[in-house]
N, C-alpha and C positions, 0 to 999 in steps of 0.2 A: 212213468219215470224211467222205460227206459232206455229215454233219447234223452239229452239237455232241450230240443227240440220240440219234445213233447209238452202243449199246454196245460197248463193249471186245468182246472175244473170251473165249467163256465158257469154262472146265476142260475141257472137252473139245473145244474145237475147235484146241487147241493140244498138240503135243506134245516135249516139251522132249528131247533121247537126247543118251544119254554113251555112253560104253561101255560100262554097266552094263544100257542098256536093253534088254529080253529081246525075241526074237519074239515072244512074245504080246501083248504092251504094244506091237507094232506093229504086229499083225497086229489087235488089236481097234478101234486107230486105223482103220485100214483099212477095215473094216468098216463103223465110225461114216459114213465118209467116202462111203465107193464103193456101197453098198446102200441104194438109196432108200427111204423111208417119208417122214411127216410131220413132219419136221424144220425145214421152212422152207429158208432160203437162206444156210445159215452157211457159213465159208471156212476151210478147214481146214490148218493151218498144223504141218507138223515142222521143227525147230528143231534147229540143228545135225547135219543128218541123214546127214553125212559121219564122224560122231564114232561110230557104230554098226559094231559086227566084222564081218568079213567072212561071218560066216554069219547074220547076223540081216540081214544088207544081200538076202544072195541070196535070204533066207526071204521078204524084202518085195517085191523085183520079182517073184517067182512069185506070190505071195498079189496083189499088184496088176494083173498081166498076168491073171489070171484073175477077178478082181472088177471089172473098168473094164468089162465085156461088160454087167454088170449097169446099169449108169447112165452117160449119154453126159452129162451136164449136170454130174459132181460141179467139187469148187471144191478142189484142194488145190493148196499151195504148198508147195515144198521149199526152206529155206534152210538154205546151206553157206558154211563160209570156202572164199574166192576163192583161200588156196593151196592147199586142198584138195581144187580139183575133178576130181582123179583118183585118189579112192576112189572104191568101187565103186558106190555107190548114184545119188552124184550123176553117176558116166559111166554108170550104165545107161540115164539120164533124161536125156542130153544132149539126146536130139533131141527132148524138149520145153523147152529152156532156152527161158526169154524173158528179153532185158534191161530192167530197168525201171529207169527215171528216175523219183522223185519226182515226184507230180502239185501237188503243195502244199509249201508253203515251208517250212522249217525255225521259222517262227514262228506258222504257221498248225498244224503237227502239235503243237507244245509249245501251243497254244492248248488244242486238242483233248485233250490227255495232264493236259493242269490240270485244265479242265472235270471231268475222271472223277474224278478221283486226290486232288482237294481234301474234307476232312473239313468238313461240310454245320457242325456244329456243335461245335466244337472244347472238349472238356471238359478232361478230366483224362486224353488219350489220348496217344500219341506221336506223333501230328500234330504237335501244340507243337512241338517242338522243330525240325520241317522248315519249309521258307518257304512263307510264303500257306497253313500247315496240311495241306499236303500230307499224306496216307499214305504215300506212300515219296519216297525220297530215296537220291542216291548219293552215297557218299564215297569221294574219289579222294583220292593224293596222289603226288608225283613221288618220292618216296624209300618206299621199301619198309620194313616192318616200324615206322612210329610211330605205332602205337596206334589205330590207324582199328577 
C-alpha cells in the first residue's frame, strides 16, 4: 500500500479457512509460500486460520516446521480472532506473534481500497447501484433478518 499503484493481493496469495478447509488446501498454500522459485515478493496471507480442526492445524505446523528450512525470506501472515488465540495453530505460532498498529490512517487505506475497487467505466454492471461505482459494497444492518 504504498503506492495507489500497488496491487491488491492476487488468489493465491490469500487463503480464506473455515472449518471445512482440508490439509491439502493448506498444505498447497504452503508450498506456494515456503518454496522459493520466481515468484517475485508477494505476501502471503491465511485468513481466519484459527477457524481450521485440530488436525488440519497439526498437519500445517508439521508441513511448515519442515518447509521454512527451504526459504529464510518467505512473507506469511496469519490472521486470527483475538478470542481465539488459543486454538492450536495460532498458539503453535505464538512465538512469532508481532503486534501491528496501522501504518496509514483509516482514510488513507479507504483511499487505497477505492482506487482498486472502483469500476473504470461504469455500464450496465452492478457497480451502479454501489457508491462512486464501486464493485463491491457492504450491507449492514442493526436488526437481523430485513432483507439485506
Amino acid at each position: 500500500m504504498n503506492s495507489p499503484e500497488q496491487p491488491l493481493p492476487s488468489f493465491d496469495e490469500v487463503l480464506l479457512c473455515t472449518p471445512q478447509t482440508s490439509a491439502e488446501q493448506v498444505g498447497l498454500f504452503l508450498r506456494r509460500c515456503l518454496i522459493p522459485c520466481a515468484r517475485g515478493e508477494k505476501i502471503y496471507t491465511m485468513l481466519y486460520a484459527d477457524e481450521l480442526s485440530y488436525d488440519v492445524s497439526c498437519r500445517a505446523e508439521e508441513l511448515f516446521q519442515h518447509l521454512q528450512h527451504y526459504n529464510s525470506s518467505y512473507r506469511l501472515i496469519v490472521l486470527c480472532n483475538c478470542e481465539r488465540d488459543n486454538s492450536y495453530l495460532p498458539s503453535a505460532f505464538s512465538h512469532y506473534k508481532v503486534h501491528m498498529i496501522p501504518q496509514r490512517s483509516r482514510a488513507e487505506i479507504q483511499q487505497y481500497l477505492q482506487h482498486h475497487f472502483r469500476v473504470a467505466q461504469p455500464s450496465s454492471s452492478a457497480a451502479s447501484v454501489f457508491k462512486e461505482h464501486m464493485c463491491v459494497g457492504i450491507v449492514s444492518s442493526r436488526r437481523a433478518g430485513m432483507g439485506k
